[in-house]
N, CA, C and O atoms as CSV, one atom per row, in Angstrom:
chain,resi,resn,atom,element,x,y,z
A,1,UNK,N,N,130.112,93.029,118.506
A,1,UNK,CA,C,129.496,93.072,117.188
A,1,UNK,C,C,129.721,94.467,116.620
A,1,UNK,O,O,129.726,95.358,117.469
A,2,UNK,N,N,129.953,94.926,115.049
A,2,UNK,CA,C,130.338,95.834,114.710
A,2,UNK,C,C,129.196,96.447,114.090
A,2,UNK,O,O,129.327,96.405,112.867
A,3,UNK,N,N,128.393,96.861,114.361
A,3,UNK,CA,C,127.076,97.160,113.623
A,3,UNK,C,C,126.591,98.871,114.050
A,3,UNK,O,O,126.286,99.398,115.119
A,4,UNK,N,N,126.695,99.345,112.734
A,4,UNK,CA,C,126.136,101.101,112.579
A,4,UNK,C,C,124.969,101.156,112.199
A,4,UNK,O,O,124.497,100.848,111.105
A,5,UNK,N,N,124.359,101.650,113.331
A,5,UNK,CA,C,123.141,101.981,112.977
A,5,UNK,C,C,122.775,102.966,111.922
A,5,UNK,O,O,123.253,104.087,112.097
A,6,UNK,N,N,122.139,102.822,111.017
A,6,UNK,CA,C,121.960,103.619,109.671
A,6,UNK,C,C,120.385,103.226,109.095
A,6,UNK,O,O,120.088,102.077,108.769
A,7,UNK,N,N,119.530,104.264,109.035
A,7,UNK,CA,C,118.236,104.455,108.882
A,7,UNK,C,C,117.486,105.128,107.312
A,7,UNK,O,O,116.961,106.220,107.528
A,8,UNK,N,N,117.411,104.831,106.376
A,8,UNK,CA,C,116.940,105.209,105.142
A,8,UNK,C,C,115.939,104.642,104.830
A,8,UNK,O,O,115.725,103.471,105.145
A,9,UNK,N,N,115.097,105.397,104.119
A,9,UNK,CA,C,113.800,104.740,103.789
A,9,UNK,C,C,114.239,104.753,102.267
A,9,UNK,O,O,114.652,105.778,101.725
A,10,UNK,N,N,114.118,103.551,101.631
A,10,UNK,CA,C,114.002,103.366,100.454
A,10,UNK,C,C,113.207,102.505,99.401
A,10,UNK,O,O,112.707,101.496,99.898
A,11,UNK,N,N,112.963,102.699,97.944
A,11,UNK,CA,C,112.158,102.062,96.996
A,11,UNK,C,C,112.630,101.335,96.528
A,11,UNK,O,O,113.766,101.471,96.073
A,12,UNK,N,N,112.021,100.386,96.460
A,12,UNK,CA,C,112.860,99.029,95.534
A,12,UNK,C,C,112.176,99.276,94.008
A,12,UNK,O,O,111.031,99.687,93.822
A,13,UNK,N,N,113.047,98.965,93.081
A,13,UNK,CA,C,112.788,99.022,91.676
A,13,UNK,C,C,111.164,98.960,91.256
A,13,UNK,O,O,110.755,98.295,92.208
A,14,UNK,N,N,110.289,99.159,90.649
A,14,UNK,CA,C,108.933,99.070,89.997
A,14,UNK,C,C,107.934,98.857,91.291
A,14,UNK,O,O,107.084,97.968,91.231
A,15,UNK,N,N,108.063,99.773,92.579
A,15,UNK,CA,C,107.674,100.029,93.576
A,15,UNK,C,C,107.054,101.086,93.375
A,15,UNK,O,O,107.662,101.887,92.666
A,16,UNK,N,N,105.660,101.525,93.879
A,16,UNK,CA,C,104.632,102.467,93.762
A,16,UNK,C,C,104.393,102.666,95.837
A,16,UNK,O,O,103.973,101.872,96.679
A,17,UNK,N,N,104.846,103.933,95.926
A,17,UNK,CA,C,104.547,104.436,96.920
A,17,UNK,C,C,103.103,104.660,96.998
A,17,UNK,O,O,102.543,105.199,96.043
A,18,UNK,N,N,102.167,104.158,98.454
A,18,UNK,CA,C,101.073,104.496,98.358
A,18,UNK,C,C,100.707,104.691,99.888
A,18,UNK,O,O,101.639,104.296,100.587
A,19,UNK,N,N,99.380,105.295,100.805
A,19,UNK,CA,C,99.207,105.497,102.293
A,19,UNK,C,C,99.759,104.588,102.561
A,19,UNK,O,O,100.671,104.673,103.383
A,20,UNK,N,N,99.419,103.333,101.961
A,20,UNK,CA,C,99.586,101.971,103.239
A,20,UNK,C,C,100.407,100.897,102.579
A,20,UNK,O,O,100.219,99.691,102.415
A,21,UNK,N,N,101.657,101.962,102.158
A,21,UNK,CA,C,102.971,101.037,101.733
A,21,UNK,C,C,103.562,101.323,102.713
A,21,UNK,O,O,103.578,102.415,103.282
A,22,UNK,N,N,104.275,100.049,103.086
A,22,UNK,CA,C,105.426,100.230,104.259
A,22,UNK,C,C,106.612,100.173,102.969
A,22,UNK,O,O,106.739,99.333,102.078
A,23,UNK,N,N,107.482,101.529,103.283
A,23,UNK,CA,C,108.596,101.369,103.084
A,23,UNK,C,C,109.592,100.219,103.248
A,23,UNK,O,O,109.183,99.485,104.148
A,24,UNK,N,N,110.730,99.783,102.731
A,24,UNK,CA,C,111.612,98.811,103.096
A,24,UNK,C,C,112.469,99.718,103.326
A,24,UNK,O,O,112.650,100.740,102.664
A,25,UNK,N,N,113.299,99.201,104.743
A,25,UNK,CA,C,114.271,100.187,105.400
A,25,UNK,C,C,115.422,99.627,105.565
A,25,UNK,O,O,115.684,98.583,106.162
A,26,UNK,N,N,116.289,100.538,104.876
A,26,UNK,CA,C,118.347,100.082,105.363
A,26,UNK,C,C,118.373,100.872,106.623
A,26,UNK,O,O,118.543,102.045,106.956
A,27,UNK,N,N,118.057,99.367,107.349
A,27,UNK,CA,C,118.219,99.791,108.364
A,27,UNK,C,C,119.807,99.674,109.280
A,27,UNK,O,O,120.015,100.525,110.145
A,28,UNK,N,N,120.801,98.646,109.033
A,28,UNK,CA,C,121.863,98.510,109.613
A,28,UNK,C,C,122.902,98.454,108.385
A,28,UNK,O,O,122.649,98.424,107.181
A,29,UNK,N,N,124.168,98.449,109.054
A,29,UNK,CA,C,125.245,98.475,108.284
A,29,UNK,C,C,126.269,97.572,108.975
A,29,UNK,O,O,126.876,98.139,109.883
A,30,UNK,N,N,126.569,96.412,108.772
A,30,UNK,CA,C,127.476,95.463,109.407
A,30,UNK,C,C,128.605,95.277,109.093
A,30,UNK,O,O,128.814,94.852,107.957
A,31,UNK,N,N,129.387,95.454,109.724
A,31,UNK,CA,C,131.214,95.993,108.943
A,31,UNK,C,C,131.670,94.226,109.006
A,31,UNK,O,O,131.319,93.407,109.857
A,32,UNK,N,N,132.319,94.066,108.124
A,32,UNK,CA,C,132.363,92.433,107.776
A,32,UNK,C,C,134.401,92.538,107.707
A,32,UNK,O,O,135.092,93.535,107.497
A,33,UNK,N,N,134.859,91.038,107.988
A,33,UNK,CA,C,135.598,90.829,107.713
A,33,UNK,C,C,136.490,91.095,106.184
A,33,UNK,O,O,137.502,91.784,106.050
A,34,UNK,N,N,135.769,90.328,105.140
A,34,UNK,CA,C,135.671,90.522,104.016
A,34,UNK,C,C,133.944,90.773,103.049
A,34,UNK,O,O,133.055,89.926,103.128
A,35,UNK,N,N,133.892,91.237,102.750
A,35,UNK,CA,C,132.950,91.745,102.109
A,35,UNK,C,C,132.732,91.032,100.684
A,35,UNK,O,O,131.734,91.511,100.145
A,36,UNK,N,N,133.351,90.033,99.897
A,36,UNK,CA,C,133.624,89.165,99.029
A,36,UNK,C,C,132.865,88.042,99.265
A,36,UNK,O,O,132.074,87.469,98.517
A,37,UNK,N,N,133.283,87.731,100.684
A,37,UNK,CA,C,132.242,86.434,101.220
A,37,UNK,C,C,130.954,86.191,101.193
A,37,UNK,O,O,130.477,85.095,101.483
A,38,UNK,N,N,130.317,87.152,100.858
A,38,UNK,CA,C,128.511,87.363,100.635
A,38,UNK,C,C,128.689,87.263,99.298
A,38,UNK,O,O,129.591,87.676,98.569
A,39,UNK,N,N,127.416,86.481,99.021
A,39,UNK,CA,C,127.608,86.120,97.121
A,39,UNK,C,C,125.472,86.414,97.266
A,39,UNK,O,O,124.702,85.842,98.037
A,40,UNK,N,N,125.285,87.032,96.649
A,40,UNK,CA,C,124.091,87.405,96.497
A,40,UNK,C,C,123.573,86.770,94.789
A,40,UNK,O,O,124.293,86.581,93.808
A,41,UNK,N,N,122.276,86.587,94.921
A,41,UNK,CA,C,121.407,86.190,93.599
A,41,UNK,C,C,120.488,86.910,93.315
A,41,UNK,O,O,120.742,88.014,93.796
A,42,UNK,N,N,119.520,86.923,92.787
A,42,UNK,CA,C,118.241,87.620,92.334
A,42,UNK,C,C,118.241,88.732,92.454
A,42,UNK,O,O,117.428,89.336,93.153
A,43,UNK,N,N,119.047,89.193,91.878
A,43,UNK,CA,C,118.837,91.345,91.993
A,43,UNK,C,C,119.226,91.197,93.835
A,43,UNK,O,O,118.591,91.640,94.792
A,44,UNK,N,N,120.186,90.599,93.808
A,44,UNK,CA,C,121.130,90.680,95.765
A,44,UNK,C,C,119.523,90.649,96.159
A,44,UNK,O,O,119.078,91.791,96.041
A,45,UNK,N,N,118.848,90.027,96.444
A,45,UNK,CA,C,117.736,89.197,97.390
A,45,UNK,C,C,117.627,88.285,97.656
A,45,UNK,O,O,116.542,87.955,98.134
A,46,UNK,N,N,118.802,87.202,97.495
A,46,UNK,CA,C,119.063,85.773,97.946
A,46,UNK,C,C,120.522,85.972,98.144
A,46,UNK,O,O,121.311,86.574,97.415
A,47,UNK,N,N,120.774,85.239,99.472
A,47,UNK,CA,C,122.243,85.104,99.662
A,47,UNK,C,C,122.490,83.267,99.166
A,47,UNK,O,O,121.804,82.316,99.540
A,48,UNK,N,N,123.611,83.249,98.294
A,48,UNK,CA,C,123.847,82.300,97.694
A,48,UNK,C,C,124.728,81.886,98.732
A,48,UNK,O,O,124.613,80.704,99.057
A,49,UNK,N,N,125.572,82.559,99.329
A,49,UNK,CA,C,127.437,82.515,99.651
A,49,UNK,C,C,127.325,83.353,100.965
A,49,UNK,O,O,126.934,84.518,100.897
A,50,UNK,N,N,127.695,82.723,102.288
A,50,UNK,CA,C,127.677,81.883,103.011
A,50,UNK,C,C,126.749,80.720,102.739
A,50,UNK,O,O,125.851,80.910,101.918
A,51,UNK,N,N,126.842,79.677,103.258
A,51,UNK,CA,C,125.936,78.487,103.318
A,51,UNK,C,C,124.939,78.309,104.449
A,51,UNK,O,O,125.684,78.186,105.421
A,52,UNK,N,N,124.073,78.250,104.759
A,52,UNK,CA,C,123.047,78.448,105.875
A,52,UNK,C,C,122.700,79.974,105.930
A,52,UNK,O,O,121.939,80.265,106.853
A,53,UNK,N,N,122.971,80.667,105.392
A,53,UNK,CA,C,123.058,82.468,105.645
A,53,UNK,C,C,121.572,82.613,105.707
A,53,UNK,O,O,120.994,82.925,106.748
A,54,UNK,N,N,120.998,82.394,104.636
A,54,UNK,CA,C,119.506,82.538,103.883
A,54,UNK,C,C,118.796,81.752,104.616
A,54,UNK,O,O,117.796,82.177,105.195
A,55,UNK,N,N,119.127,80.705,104.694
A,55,UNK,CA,C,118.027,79.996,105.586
A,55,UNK,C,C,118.268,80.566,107.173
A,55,UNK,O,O,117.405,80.199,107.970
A,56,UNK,N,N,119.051,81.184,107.557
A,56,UNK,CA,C,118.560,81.736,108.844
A,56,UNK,C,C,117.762,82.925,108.900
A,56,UNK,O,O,116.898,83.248,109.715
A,57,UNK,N,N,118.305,83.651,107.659
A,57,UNK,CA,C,117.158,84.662,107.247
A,57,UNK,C,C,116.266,84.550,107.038
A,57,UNK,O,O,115.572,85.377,107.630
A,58,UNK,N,N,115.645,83.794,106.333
A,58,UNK,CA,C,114.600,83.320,106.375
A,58,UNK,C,C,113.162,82.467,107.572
A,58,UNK,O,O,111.969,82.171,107.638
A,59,UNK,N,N,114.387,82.443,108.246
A,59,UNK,CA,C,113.659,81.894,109.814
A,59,UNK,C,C,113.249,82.656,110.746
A,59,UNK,O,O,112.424,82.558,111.655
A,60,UNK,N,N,114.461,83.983,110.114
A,60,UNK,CA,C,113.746,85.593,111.004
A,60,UNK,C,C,113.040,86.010,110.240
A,60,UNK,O,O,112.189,86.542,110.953
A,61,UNK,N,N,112.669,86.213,108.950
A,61,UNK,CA,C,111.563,86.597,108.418
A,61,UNK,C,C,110.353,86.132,108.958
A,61,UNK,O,O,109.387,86.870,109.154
A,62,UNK,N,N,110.377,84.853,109.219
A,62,UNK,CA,C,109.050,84.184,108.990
A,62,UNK,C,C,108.408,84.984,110.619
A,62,UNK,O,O,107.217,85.295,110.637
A,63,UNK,N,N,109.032,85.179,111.529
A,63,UNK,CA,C,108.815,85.688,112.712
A,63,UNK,C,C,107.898,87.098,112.796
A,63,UNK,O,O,107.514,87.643,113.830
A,64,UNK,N,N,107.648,87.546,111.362
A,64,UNK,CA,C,107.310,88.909,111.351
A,64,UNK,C,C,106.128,89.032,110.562
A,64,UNK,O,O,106.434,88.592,109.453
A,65,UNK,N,N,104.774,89.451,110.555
A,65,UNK,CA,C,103.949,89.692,109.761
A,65,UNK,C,C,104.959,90.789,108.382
A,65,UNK,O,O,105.874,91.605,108.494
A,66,UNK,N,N,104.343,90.355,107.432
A,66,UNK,CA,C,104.816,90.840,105.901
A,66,UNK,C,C,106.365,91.366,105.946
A,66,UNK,O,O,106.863,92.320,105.347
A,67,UNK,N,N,106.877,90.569,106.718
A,67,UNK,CA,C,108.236,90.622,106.924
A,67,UNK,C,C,109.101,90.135,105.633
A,67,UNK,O,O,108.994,89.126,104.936
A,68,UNK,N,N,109.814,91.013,105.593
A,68,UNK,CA,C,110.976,90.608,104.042
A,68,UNK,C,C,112.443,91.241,104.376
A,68,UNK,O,O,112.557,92.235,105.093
A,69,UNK,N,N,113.272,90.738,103.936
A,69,UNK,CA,C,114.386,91.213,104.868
A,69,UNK,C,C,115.869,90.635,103.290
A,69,UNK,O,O,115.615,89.730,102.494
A,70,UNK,N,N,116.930,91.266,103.270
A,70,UNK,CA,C,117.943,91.039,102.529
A,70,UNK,C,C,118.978,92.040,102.799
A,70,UNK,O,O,118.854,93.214,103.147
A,71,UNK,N,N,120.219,91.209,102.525
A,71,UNK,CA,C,121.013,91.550,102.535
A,71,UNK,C,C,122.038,92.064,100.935
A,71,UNK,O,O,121.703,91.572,99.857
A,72,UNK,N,N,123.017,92.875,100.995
A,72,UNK,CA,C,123.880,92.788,100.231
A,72,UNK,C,C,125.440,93.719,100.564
A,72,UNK,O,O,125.569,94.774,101.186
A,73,UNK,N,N,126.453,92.895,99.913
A,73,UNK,CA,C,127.374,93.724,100.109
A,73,UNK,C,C,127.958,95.047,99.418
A,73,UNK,O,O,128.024,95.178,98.195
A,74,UNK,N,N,128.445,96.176,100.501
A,74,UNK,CA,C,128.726,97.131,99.661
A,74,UNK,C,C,130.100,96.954,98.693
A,74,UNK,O,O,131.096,96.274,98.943
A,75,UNK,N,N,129.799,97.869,97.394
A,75,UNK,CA,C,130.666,97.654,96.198
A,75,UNK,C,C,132.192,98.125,96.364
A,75,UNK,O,O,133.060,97.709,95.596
A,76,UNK,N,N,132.493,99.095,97.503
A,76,UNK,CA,C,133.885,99.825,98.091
A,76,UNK,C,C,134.609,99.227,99.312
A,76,UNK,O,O,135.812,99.074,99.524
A,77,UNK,N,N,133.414,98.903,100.130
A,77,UNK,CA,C,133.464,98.884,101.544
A,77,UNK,C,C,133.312,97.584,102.154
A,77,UNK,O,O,132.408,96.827,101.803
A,78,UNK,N,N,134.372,97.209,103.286
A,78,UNK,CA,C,133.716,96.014,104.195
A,78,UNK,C,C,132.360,95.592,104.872
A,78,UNK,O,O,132.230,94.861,105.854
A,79,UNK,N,N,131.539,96.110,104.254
A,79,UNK,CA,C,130.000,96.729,105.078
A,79,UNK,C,C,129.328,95.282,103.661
A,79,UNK,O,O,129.567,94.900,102.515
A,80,UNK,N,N,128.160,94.917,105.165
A,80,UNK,CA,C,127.106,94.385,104.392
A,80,UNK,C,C,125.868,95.487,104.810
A,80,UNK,O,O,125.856,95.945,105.953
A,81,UNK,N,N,124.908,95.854,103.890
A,81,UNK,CA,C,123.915,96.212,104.179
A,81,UNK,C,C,122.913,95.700,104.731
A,81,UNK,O,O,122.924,94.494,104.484
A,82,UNK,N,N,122.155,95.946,105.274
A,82,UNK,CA,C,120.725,95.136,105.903
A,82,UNK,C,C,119.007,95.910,105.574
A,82,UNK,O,O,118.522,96.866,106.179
A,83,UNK,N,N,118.459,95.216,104.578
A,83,UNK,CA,C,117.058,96.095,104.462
A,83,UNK,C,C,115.825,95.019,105.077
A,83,UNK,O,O,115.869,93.895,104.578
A,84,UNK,N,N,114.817,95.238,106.033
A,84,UNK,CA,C,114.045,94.922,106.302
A,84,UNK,C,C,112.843,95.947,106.430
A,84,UNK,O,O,113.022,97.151,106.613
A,85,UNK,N,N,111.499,95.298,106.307
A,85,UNK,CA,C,110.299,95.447,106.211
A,85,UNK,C,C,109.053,95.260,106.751
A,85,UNK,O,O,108.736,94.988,105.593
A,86,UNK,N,N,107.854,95.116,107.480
A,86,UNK,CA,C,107.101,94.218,107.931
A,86,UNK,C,C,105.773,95.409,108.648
A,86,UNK,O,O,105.824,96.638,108.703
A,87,UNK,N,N,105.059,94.801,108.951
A,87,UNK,CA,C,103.778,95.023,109.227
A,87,UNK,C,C,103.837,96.676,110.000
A,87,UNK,O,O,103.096,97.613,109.704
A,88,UNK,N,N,104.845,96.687,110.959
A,88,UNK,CA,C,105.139,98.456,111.155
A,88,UNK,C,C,106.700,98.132,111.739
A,88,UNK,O,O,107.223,97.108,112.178
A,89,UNK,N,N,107.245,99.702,111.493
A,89,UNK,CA,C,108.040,100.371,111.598
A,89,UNK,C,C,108.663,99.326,113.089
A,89,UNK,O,O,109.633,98.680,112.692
A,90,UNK,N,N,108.416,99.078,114.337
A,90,UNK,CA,C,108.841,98.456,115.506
A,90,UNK,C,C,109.184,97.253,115.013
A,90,UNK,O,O,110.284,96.967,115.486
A,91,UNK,N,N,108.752,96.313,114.222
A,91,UNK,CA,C,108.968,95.326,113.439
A,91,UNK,C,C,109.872,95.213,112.784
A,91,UNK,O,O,110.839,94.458,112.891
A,92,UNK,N,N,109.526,96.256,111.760
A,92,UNK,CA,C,110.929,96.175,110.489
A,92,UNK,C,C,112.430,96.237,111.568
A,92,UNK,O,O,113.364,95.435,111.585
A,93,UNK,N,N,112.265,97.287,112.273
A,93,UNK,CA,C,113.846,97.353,113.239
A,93,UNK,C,C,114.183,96.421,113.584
A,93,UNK,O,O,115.337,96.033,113.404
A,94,UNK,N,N,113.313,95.776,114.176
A,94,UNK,CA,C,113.677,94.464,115.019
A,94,UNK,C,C,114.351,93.687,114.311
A,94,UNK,O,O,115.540,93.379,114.405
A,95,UNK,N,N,113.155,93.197,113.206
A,95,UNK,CA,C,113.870,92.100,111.858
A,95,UNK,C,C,114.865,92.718,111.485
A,95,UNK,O,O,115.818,91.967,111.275
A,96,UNK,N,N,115.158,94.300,111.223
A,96,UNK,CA,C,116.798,94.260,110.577
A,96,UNK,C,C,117.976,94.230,111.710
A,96,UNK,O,O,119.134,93.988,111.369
A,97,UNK,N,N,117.633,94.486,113.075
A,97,UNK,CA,C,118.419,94.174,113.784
A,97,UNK,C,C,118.818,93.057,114.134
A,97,UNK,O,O,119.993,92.921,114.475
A,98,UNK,N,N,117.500,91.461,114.133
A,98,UNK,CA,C,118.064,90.493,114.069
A,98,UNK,C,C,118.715,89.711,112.552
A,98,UNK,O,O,119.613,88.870,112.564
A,99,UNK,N,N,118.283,90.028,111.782
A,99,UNK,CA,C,119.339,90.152,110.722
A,99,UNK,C,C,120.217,90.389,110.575
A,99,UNK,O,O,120.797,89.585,109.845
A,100,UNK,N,N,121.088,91.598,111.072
A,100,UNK,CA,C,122.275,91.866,111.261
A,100,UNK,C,C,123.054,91.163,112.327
A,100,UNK,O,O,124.265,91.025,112.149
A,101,UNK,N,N,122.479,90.690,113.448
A,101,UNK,CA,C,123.376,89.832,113.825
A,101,UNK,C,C,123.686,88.763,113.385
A,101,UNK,O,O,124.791,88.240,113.533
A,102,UNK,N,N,122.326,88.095,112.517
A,102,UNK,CA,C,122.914,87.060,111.890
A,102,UNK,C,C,124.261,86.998,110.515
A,102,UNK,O,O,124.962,86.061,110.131
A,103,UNK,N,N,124.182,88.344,110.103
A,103,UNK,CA,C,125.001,88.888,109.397
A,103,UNK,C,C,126.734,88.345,110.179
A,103,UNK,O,O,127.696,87.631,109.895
A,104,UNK,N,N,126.176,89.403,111.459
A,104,UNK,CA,C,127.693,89.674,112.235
A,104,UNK,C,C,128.183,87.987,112.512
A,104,UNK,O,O,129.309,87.531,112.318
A,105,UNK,N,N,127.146,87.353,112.945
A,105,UNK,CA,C,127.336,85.842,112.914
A,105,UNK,C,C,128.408,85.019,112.369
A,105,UNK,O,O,129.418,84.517,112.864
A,106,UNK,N,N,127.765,85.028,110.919
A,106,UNK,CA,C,128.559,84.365,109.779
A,106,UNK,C,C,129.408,85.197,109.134
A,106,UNK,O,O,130.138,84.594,108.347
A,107,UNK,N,N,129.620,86.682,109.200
A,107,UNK,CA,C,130.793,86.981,108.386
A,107,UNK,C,C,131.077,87.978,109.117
A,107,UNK,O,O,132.065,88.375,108.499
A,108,UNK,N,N,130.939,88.817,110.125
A,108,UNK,CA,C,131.710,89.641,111.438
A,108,UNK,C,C,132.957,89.713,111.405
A,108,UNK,O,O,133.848,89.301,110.662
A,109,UNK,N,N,132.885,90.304,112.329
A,109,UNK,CA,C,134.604,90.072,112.950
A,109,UNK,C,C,134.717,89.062,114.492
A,109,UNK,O,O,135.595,88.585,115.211
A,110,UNK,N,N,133.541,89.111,114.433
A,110,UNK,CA,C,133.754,87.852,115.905
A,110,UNK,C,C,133.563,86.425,115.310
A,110,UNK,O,O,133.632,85.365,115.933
A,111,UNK,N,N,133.355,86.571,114.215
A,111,UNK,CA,C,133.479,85.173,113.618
A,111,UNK,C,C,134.320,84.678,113.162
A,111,UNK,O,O,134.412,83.470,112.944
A,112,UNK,N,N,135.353,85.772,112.849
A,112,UNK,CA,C,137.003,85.138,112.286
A,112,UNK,C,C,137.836,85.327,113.566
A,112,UNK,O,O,139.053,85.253,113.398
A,113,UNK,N,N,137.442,85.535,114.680
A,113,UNK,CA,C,137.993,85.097,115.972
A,113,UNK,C,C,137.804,83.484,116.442
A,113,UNK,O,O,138.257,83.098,117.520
């Protein structure tokens, strides 16, 4: 699996930092075959493109107290991003780490093997 670990804490649009906001974290970076193949919706918070993509994401979300998790692809690069979220920091990793494999899954490089 091709996956860089990469750690940023970031704000999502009309987001108010407060004590007991959990950040949403880019947490991985998944180097993809083609990077075209991810078709994102809603401000890239729904994966349209793969087919089943979202609904597996969504099956690791549900695994996580206030778990939220999305993907999108970068605009240069073979890289999908991975941001996840959830009740603490041990959590969010987890969910973006199993996210990213589901990433590496469906559009990897072990998947066009």
């Amino acid at each position: 699996m091709s996956l860089t670990g990469y750690e940023e804490d970031v704000m999502c649009k009309g987001e108010e930092e407060t004590s007991d906001h959990i950040l949403l974290r880019h947490t991985k970076v998944v180097k993809v075959v083609d990077r075209t193949a991810i078709v994102t919706a809603n401000a890239e918070t729904v994966v349209v493109k793969p087919p089943g993509l979202q609904e597996a994401i969504n099956a690791e979300i549900a695994k996580y107290p206030q778990g939220r998790s999305f993907v999108r692809p970068s605009g240069t690069e073979d890289i999908i991003r991975v941001y996840a979220e959830a009740s603490t920091q041990d959590a969010a990793d987890s969910l973006g780490n199993s996210v990213a494999r589901l990433v590496d899954k469906f559009l990897g490089f072990s998947s066009s093997s």
